[in-house]
N, C-alpha and C positions, 0 to 999 in steps of 0.2 A: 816386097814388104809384107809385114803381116798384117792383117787387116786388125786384128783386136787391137796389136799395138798402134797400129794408125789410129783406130779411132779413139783409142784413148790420149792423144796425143791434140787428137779434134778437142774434146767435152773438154780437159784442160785451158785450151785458146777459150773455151767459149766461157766456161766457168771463171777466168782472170779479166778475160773483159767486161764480161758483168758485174764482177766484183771491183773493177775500174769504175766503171760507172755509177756502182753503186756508193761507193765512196766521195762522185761528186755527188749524189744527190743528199748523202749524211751531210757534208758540208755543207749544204742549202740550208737542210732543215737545222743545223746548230746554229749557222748563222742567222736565218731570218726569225729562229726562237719558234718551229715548228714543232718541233718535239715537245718542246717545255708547254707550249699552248695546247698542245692534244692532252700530254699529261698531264694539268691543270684540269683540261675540263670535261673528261671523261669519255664514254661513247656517244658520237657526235658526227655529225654528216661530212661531206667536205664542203659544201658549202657552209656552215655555220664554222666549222674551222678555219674556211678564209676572211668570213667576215669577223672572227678575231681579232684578227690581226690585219688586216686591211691589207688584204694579199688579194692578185688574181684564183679566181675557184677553180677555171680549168687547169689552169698550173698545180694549184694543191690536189686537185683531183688525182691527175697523174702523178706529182709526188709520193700520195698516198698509198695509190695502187703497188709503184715501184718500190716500197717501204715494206709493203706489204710481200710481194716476191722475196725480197731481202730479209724477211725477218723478225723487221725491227719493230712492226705494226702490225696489230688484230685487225680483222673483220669479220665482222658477223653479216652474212648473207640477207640473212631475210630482215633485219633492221637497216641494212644499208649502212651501216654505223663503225666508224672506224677507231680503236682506242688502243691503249700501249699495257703490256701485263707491267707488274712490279718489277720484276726483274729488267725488263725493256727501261726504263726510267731507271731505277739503279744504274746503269750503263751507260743509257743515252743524253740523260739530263741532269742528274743530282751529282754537281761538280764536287760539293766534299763525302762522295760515296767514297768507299773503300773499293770498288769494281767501274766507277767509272773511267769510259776508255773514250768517250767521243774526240776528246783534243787529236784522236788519229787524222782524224778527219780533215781537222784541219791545219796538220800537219803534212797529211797528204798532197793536197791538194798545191798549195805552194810549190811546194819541193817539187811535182809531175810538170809546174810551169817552167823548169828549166830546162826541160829536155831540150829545145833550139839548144841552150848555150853548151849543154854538155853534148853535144854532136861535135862542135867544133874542140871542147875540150880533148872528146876520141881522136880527134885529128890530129891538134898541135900540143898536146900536153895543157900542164898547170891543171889550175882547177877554179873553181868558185870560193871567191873568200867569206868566211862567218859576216862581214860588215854588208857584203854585198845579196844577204839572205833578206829579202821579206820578213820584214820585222813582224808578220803575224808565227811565223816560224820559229820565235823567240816564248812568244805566248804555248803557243803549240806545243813548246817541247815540255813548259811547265805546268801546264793543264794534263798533259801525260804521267807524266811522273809526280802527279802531287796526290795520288791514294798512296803511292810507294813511302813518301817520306811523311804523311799524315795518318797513315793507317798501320804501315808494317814497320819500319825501321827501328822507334823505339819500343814496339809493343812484341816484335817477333825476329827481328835480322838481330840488334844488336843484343839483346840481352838472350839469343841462343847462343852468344860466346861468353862467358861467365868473366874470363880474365878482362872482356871489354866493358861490360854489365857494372862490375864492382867497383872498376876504380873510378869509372861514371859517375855513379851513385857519389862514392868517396870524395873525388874531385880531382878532375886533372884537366888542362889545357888539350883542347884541340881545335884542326884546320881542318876545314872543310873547303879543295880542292875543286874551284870549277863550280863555285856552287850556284851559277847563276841565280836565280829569283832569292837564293836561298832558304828553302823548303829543309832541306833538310837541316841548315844548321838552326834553323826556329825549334824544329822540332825536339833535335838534340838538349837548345838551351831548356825547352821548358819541360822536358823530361828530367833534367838532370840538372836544377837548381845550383848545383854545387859546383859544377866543372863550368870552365870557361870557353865562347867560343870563339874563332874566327873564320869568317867565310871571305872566299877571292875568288874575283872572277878580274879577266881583263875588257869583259862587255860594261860600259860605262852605265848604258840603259837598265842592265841586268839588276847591277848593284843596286843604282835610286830605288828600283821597285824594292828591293829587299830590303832598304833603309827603309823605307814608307812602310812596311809592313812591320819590322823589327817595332819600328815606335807605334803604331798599329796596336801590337800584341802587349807592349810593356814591358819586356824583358830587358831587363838590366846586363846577364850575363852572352850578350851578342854582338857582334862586333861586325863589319862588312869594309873590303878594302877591294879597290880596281887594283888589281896590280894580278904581273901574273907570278907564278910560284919562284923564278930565280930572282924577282924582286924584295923577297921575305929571308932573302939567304944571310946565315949569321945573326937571325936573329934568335928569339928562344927558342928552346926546346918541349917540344907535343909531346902529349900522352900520348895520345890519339890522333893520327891522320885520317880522314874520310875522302875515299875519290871513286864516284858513286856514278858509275857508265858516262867515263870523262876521258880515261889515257887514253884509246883508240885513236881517239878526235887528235891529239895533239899533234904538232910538227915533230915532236923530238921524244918520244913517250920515254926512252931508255933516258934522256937526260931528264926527264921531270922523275923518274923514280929513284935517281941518282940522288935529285935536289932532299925529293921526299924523306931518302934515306939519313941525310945529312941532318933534316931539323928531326928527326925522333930524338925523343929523350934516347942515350944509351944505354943508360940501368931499364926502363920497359916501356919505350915507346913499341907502336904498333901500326901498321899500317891496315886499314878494312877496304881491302878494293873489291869492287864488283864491276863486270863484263859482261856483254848481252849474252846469254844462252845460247851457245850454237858448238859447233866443232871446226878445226881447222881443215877436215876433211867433209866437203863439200856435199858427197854424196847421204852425209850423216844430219845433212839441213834441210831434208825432204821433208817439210812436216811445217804447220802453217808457219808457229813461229818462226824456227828457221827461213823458210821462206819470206817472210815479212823481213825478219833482217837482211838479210842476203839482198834481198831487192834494192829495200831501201838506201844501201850502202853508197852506191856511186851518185846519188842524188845529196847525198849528205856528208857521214861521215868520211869517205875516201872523197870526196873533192875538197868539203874544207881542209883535211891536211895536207895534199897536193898544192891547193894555193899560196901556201907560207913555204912553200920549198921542203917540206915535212916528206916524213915515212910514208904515209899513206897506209896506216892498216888496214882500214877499212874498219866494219862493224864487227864482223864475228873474227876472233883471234881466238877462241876456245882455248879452253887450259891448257895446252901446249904453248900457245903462244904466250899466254901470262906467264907463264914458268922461264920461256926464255928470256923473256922482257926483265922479270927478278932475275934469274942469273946476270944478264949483262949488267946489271943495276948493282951487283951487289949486295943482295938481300943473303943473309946465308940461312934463313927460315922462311918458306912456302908451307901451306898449308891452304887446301880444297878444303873450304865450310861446308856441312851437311846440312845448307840451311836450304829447303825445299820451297822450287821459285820457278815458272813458268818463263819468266823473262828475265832474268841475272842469276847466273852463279858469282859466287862470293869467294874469295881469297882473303886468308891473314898473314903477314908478312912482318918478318922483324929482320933489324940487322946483326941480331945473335943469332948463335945456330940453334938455341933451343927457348922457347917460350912456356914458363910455369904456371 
C-alpha cells in the first residue's frame, strides 16, 4: 500500500464522520430554534443562550463548541462569547434567504434513519415507498428547494431563455409537474400575471399545503390538483411544462416524458426540465456536490422508484441520461441551457426538431 494514499483514505473516513455528526447536531439546533436564538441575540455565553430558550447549558455548551468546529459559529476567546456572522444566518436561519440551506439538515437526518430498512432492501430488493417517508421529509425537501423557486427561477432560470420569458409575460398555460408544496408554480403565477397555472402532485398532504398557501398569496391565476401526470391525459394543451428535479424520482420517467410530450401545445409547447448536477460517469462526481448526491441517492431517490416497481435512476442521470430519456420519449428537440447553477442543470425540450 502506499502510505500517503492510505492516509488519505484515513482524513476522508474521519472528515465524513464528522460531517455525519455534524449534521445531527445542525439538526438540533434548527429544530430546537438554536441558531435563530444565537442569531436573535447576539454575542452571548452558553449559558445565557440556554436560558433563552430553556434548554439544558451543558448540552448547549457542547452544541456550541461542535458548531463552532463545523463552522457555522464564532467565538471569541477572551469574551467567552459565542455569536453567528451574517452570512452564518443567511444559511443557517433566515428561511426566505436566497442562500438558505439548513432544510439539509433536516432532510438528512430522517432519510440516515433508514439505514435498518435499506440493509434488508440490499438483501431482497424493492425499496421504501414516498408514503412510507417521515413526513418531516416532505418539509425538508421544501425548505430545500424554496430559495430555488423564490429567489432564482423567475428572476434568473426562466427568463435566461427568452422564447420561455415572453410567452410568459404574454400569456400561456402551464403545468408544473411534481410540484409538491408548490413553490414553484406560486412563483411562476405571480411573476407572470397573465399566463395560467397548474400544479400536480399525487402527495395528498403536498397539495392542501399548496392550496393553503395559493389562497395565502391571492393568486387568482393558480391552480393545484393530486392526480399524477397520465391522469391529465387528453386534456389541454401547455405552453409550458415545468419538471423541476422530479423525472429521476419517477417509476416510469420515459413514460411521464411520453405523457409530457403529448399535452405540449404542437405549434410551441415547451418542456424546462432540470436534473441534479452530476455526470453519469462516477468518477466525475468527486467534488462535494456530487458527492452529496451520489450519497444521498439510495436513501431516497433510487428507493422511492424501486418501490413502485419503477426504473430506479437514482439521483445523478447527468446529461447523458437526460438525452436518452428524450430520445426514448420522443422529443426530436434537446437543448443543454447555459443557465449557471451549482445544483441543477437545465434542459429545453420540444416535440419539433427545431425551437424559434
Amino acid at each position: 500500500m502506499n502510505k500517503d494514499a492510505t492516509e488519505n483514505v484515513i482524513r476522508q473516513v474521519v472528515a465524513d464522520v464528522g460531517g455525519a455528526f455534524a449534521a445531527g447536531l445542525g439538526y438540533i439546533g434548527d429544530r430546537l430554534g438554536l441558531f435563530r436564538a444565537l442569531a436573535a441575540s447576539g454575542p452571548c455565553s452558553s449559558r445565557a443562550l440556554a436560558r433563552t430558550i430553556d434548554l439544558d447549558e451543558r448540552y448547549v455548551r457542547e452544541w456550541l463548541k461542535a458548531m463552532v468546529s463545523a463552522n457555522y459559529v464564532e467565538y471569541d476567546a477572551q469574551e467567552q462569547e459565542y455569536s453567528m456572522t451574517p452570512e452564518q444566518v443567511a444559511v443557517l436561519v433566515q428561511e426566505d434567504s436566497p442562500v438558505f440551506a439548513a432544510g439539509a439538515f433536516q432532510f438528512a437526518l430522517p432519510s440516515l434513519l433508514l439505514t435498518p430498512r435499506l440493509i434488508e432492501r440490499f438483501k431482497d430488493g424493492g425499496g421504501i415507498s414516498y408514503s412510507e417517508l417521515d413526513p418531516e421529509i416532505f418539509e425538508a425537501i421544501d425548505r430545500m428547494h424554496r430559495p430555488w423557486f423564490e429567489h432564482r427561477l423567475t428572476t434568473g432560470w426562466l427568463p435566461a431563455v427568452p422564447r420561455i420569458h415572453e410567452r410568459l409575460l404574454s400569456g400561456t398555460t402551464v403545468l408544473d409537474v411534481g410540484c409538491g408544496l408548490g413553490r414553484a408554480s406560486l412563483a411562476v403565477a405571480c411573476a407572470y400575471p397573465n399566463s395560467r397555472v397548474l400544479g400536480i402532485d399525487p402527495h395528498e398532504d403536498s397539495i392542501a399545503r399548496a392550496r393553503r398557501l395559493a389562497s395565502d398569496s391571492g393568486l387568482k391565476n393558480v391552480d393545484f390538483r393530486v392526480v399524477r401526470l397520465e391522469g391529465i391525459a387528453n386534456s389541454e394543451a401547455y405552453g409550458l411544462i415545468l419538471a423541476i428535479d422530479c423525472i429521476h424520482d419517477m417509476p416510469d420517467p420515459v413514460a411521464v416524458l411520453r405523457g409530457i410530450r403529448t399535452l405540449l401545445d404542437p405549434a410551441e409547447g415547451l418542456l424546462f426540465w432540470s436534473e441534479p448536477t452530476g455526470s453519469h460517469n462516477p468518477l466525475e462526481n468527486r467534488n462535494p456536490v456530487g458527492k452529496m448526491r451520489a450519497t444521498l441517492s439510495p436513501f431516497h431517490c433510487l428507493t422511492v422508484s424501486l418501490a413502485a416497481g419503477g426504473a430506479g435512476l437514482g439521483t445523478i442521470i447527468g446529461e447523458k441520461g437526460a438525452r436518452d430519456l428524450a430520445d426514448e420519449a420522443g422529443f426530436e428537440y434537446f437543448e443543454k441551457l447555459p443557465i449557471e447553477n451549482a445544483m441543477q442543470q437545465f434542459y429545453l425540450l420540444s416535440g419539433r426538431p427545431t425551437v424559434l
